[in-house]
C-alpha positions in Angstrom: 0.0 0.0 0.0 1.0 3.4 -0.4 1.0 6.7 1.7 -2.5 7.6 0.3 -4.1 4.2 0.3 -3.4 3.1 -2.8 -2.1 0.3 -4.5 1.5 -0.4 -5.1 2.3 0.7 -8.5 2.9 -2.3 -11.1 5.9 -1.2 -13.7 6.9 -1.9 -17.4 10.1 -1.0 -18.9 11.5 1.8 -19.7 12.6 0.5 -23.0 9.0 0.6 -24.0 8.3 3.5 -24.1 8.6 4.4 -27.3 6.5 7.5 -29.5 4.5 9.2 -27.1 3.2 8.2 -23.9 -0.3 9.0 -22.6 -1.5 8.7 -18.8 -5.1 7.8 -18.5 -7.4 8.3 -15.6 -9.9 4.9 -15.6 -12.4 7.1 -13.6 -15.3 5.8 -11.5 -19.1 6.0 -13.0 -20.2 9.5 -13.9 -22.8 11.5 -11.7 -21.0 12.5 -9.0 -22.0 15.4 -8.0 -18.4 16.8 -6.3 -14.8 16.4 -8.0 -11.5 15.8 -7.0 -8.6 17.5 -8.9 -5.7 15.9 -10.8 -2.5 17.3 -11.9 0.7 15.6 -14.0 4.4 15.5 -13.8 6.2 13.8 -16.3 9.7 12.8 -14.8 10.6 9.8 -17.2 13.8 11.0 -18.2 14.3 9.8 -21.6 10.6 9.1 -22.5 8.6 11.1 -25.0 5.6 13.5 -24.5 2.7 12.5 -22.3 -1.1 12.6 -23.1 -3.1 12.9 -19.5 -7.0 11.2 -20.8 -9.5 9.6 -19.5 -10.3 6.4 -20.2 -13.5 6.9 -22.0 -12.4 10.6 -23.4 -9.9 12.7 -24.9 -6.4 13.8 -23.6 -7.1 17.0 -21.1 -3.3 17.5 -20.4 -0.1 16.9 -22.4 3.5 17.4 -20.7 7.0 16.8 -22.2 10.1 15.8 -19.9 9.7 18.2 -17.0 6.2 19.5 -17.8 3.9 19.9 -15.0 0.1 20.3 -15.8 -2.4 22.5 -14.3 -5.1 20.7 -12.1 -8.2 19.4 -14.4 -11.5 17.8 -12.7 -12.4 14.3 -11.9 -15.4 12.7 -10.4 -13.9 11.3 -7.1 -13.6 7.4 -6.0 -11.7 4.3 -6.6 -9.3 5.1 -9.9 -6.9 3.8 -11.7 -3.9 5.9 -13.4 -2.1 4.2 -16.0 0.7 5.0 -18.4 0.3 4.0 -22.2 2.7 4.4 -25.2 -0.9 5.6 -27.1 -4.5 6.0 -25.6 -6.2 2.9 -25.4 -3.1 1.0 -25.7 -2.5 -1.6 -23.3 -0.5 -0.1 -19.9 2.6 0.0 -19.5 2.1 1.1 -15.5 -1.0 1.4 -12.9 -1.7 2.9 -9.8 -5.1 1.9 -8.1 -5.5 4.9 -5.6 -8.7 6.5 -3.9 -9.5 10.0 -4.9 -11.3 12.1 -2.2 -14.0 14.7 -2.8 -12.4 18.5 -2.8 -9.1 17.4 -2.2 -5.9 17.8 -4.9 -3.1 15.2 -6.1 -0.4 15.0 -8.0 0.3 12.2 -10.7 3.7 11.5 -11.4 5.4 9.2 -13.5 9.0 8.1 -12.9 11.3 5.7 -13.4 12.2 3.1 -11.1 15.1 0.1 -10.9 15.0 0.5 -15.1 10.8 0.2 -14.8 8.3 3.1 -15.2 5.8 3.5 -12.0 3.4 6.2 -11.2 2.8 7.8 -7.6 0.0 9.6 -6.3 0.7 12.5 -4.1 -1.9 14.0 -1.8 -1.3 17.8 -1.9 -2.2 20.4 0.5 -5.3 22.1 1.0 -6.2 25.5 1.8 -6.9 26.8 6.0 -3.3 27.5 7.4 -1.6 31.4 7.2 2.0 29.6 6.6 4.2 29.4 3.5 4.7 25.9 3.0 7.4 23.5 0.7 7.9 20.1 0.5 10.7 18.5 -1.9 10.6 15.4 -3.9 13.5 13.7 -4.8 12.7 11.9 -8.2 16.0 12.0 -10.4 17.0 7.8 -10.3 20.8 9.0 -10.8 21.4 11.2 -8.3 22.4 9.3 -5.3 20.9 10.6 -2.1 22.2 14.3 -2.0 21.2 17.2 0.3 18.6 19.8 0.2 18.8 23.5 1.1 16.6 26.0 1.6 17.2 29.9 2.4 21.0 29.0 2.8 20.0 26.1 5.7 19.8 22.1 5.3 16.1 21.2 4.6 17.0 17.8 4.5 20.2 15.3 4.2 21.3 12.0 2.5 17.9 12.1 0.7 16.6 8.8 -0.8 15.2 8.4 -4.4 11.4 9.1 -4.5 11.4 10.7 -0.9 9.7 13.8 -0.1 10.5 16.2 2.6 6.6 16.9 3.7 5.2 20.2 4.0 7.4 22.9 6.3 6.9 25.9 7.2 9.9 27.2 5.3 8.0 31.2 5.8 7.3 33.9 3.1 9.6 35.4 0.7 11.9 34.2 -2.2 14.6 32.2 -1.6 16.5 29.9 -3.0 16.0 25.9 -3.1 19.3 24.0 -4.0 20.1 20.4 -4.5 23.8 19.2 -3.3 26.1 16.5 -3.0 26.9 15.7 0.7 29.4 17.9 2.5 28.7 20.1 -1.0 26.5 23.0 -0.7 28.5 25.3 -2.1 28.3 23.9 -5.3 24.9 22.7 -5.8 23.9 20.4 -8.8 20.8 22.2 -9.3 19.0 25.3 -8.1 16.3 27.5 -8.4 14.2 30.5 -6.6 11.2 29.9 -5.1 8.3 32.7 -4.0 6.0 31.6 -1.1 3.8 34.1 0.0 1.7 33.4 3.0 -1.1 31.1 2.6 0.4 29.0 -0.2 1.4 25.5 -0.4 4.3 24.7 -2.9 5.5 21.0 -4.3 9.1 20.9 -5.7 10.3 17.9 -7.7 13.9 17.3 -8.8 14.3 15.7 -11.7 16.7 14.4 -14.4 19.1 11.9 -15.5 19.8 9.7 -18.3 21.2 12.5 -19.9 18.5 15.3 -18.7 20.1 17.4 -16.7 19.2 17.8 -13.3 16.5 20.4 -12.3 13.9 21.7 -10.0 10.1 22.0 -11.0 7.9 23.5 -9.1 4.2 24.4 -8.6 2.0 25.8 -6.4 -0.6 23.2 -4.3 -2.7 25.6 -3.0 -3.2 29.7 -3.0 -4.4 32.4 -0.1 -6.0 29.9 2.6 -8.9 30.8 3.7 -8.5 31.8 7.3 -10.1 33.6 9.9 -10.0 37.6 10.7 -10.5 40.9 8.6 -10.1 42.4 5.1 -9.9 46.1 4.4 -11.8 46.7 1.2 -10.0 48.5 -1.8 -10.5 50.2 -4.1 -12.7 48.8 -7.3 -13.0 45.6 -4.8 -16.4 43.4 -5.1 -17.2 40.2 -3.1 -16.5 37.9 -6.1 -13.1 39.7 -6.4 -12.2 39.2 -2.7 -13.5 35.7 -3.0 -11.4 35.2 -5.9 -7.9 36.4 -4.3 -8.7 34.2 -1.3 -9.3 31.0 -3.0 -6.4 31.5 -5.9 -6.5 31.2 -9.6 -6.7 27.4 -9.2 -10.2 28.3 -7.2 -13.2 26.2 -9.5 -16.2 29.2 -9.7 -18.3 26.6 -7.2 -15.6 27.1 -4.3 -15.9 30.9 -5.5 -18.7 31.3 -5.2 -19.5 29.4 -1.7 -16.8 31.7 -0.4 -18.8 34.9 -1.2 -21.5 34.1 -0.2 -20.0 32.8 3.2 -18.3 36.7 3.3 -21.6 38.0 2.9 -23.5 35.9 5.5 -21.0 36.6 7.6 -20.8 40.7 6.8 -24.5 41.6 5.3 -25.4 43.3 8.5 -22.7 45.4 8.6 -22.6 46.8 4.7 -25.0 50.3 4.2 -25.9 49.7 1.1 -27.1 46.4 1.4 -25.5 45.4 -1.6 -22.9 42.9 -2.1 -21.8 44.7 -5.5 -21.7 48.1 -3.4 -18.9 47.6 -1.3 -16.6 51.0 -0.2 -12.9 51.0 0.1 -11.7 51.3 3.6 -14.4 49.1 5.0 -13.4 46.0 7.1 -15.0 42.8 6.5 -15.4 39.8 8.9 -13.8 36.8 6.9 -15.2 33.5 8.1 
């Protein structure tokens, strides 16, 4: 079993992967009223472009070496994730995992002892103020190096497909290296990171086989949705305030619950009685 419940993910060589390869979501019967939300990394060094479909539909998502998708919608459950050379092809890997309503993972397909595998990583979720960063070590060649953060060890003698878990590792931008032991001062690979508060950010480093070694990173979740006050500004409306608390990534459902939760909790209090007629300088009860 793994982490998040599911399955242990069956391989197929590397080697076959040949032309492109395409990562299909078997998703549970439609009808569900509530989704989940799926995003890809392809980390195959070596491996061409991949297709993220559903089994009975079209590719939604397609990612070279490196690319990391945006999130897309799917009806929550029992799934299966599997990795195909073409869409509708037989599998070359699976992972059987449980997909929870309102929650975000990560798909990512590696490689593994010479075999390709996908993991299923459960990513944050918005309600803490902190800038969080976790780190996953998926380049096969690499050894088990060091990772820094802001000039400090985040973590040592890292294995191969470990991850850190979310830190607080606080606001600002910094700079998030990968090192040899005893090395920091000449790191393999490096790049800066922003985390502004509120945020949730997933790092992967990735290469090998000839790809050199790099840092992706992308953001789990945006402006949590805490408790206390917001001072209105100027050309400010509820949606707009909603908006900037849930993220881009927020679906216009979880937008629009938000404002009307702002508005239950602030209708009193407003003149106009308008949630459209808001004035800057006001301060507004966020639940």
């Amino acid at each position: 079993m793994t982490a998040d419940g599911g399955v242990t993910p069956r391989g197929a060589s590397v080697a076959a992967l040949t032309g492109a390869l395409a990562l299909l979501a078997v998703a549970p019967p439609a009808g569900a009223k509530e989704v989940t939300r799926v995003r890809f990394l392809h980390a195959v060094p070596g491996a061409g472009p991949a297709d993220l479909v559903l089994a009975d539909g079209g590719p939604i998502a397609r990612e070279g070496f490196g690319g990391l998708s945006g999130y897309h919608d799917l009806p929550p459950g029992p799934t299966t994730l599997a990795l195909a050379a073409t869409a509708g092809a037989k599998p070359l890997a699976t992972h059987d995992t449980v997909l929870t309503a309102g929650r975000r993972y990560t798909a990512y397909a590696v490689s593994q002892a010479g075999k390709v595998t996908i993991n299923v990583l459960r990513d944050a979720a918005h309600g803490t103020d902190a800038a969080r960063l976790r780190v996953v070590h998926a380049a096969p060649e690499l050894g088990r190096p060091d990772l820094w953060w802001a000039g400090r060890k985040l973590a040592g003698d890292v294995p191969y497909m470990a991850t850190t878990g979310y830190v607080d590792a606080g606001a600002g931008a910094e700079t998030l290296a990968v090192a040899a032991p005893g090395k920091s001062s000449d790191p393999i690979a490096s790049r800066t990171v922003r985390l502004s508060p509120g945020t949730a950010m997933t790092a992967f480093v990735i290469g090998s086989k000839g790809r050199r070694v790099r840092i992706i990173a992308g953001h789990d979740a945006r402006v949590a949705a805490s408790r206390g006050t917001y001072v209105v500004r100027e050309g400010d409306n509820l949606w707009s305030i909603a908006l900037r608390r849930l993220g881009k990534d927020g679906t216009p459902q979880q937008i629009d619950r938000q404002l009307h939760s702002i508005w239950a909790a602030n209708a009193a209090a407003i003149p106009s009685g308008d949630p459209d007629l808001i004035l800057p300088g006001q301060r507004l009860r966020m639940s």
